[in-house]
N, C-alpha and C positions, 0 to 999 in steps of 0.2 A: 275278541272276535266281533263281525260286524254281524247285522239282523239288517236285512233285507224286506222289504214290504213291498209288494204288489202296487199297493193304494197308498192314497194318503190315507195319515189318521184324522177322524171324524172327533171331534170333543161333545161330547152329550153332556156335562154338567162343568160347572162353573168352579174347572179346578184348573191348578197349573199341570201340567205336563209331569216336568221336574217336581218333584217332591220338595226338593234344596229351595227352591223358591222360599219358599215361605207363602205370603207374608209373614214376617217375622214381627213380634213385642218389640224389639230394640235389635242394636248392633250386638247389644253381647250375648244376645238368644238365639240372633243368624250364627254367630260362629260356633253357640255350644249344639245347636242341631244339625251342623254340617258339620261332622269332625273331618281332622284336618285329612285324612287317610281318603276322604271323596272329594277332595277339593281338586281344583285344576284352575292354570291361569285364565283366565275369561268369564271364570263361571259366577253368575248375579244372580243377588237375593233380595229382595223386598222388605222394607222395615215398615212397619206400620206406624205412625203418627198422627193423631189425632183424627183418625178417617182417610189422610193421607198416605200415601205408598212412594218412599225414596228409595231409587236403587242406589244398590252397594253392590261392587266389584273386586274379586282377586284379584288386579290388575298385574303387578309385579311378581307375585307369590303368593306363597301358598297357606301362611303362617298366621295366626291373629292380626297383627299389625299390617300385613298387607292387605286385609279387609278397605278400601276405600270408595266415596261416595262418589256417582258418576257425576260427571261434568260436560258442559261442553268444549270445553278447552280454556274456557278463561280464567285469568284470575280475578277475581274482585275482592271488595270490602264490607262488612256486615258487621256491625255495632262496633266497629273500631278492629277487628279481625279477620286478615288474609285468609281465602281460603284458594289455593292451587290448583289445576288445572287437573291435576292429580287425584283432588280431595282434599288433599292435607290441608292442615288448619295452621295458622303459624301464631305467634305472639300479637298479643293487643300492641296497635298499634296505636292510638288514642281515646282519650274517653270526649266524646261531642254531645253537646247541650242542642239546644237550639238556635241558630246562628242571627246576630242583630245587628244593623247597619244603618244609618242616618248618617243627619245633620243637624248643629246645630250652633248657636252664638255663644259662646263662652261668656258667662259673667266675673266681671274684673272681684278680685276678691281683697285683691292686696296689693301695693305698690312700694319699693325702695326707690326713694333719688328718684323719681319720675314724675313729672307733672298730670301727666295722662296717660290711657293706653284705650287702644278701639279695635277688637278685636274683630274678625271674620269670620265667617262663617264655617265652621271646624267640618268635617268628615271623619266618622268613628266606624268602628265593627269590631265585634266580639264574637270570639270562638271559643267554646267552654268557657272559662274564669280569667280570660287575655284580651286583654284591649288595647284597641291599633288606633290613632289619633290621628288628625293631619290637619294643619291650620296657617294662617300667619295671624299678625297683629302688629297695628301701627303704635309707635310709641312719641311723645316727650318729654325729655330729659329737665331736671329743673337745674341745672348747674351745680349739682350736689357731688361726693367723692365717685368718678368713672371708674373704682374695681370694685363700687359694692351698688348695681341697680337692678332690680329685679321688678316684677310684671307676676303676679300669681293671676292662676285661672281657674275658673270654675270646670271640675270632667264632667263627662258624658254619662259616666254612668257612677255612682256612688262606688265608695271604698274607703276601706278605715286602712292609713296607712299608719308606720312607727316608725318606719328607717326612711330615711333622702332619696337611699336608694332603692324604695318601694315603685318608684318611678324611676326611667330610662329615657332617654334620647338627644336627639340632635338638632342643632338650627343651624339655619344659613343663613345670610342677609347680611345687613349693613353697610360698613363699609369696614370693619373691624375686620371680619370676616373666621374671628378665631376666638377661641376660649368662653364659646357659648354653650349654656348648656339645659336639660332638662331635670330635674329631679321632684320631689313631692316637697309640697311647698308650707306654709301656713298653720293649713289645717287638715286635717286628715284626709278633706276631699277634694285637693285643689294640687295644682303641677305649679311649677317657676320655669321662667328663662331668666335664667342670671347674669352674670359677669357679662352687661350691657356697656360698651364702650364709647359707645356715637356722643358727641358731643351738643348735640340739638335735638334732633329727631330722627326717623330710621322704620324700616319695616323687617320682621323677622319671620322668615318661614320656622318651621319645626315637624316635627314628628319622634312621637313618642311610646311608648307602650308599660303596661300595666297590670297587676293580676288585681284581680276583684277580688277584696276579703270581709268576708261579714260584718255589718254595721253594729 
């Protein structure tokens, strides 16, 4: 039945109306003070957090699980974790470091078959323990065997590698135009372009990537 009032109601002290509010300790305090027998869709309870007050809504139902945290409709991201427009939380979707990005000259470390090489000015950045590289480098060749010349470089950022294929990537350039490639070179902390074909001299772009493993 409804209850009709003449007036509005006057609040003399600093309480909620609703009882079900709370503020509540936690979500699982809002749902064990509100049994499910007074719940309704719509109906919001206050969690307390360190001084702070988040609401929580029945929004769908009526059941523990449909307890979710109000929103304004959007989704976003938060230490690597969706949260829905809904409330819902979904699965880590990454774990992020702090993000690092330059320039810099690669020092030649090592040469196959090649007279010289002079390298350019690289651009790197790293996301979590991934490194993204982009560079060219001029080379020449000293007339030594064309299916075995390589070019080792100095990386951007330190890493102890063990496999070739601790390093990735590709290069364009030449005049070859094919069977170039990037892998981990030398020594632990340096990349190769290899299977260098030209027979004089040549420029080779590249781009490669990397994870970062403890020194």
């Amino acid at each position: 039945m409804n209850f009709e009032l003449p007036t509005s109601i006057s609040v003399v002290n600093p309480i909620h109306l609703d009882k079900r509010y709370g503020p509540h300790a936690s979500v699982a305090a809002a749902k064990s003070a509100v049994p499910a027998a007074i719940r309704i869709k719509g109906l919001t309870v206050g969690v307390l957090t360190s001084g702070v007050v988040s609401e929580y809504w029945w929004k769908s139902g009526t059941t523990d699980g449909d307890l979710v945290a109000k929103t304004d409709g959007s989704t976003v991201a938060t230490d690597g974790v969706t949260i829905g427009g809904d409330g819902s939380v979904g699965s880590p979707l990454y774990a992020i470091t702090s993000g690092i990005s330059g320039v810099y000259t690669p020092t030649v470390i090592g040469l196959v078959n090649l007279t010289s090489a002079t390298p350019s000015i690289a651009m790197y950045f790293q996301v979590g323990d991934i490194v993204a590289v982009h560079g060219s480098v001029d080379y020449v060749v000293d007339g030594g065997p064309s299916t075995n010349r390589e070019v080792h470089l100095e990386l951007p950022i330190a890493s102890t590698f063990t496999l070739a294929t601790d390093v990735s990537g590709v290069v364009t350039g030449g005049t070859s135009g094919t069977g170039n490639v990037v892998y981990a070179g030398f020594t632990s902390s340096a990349y190769a372009i290899t299977n260098i074909k030209e027979a004089t001299s040549g420029t080779y772009f590249y781009s490669y990537f990397y994870k970062v493993y403890p020194m």
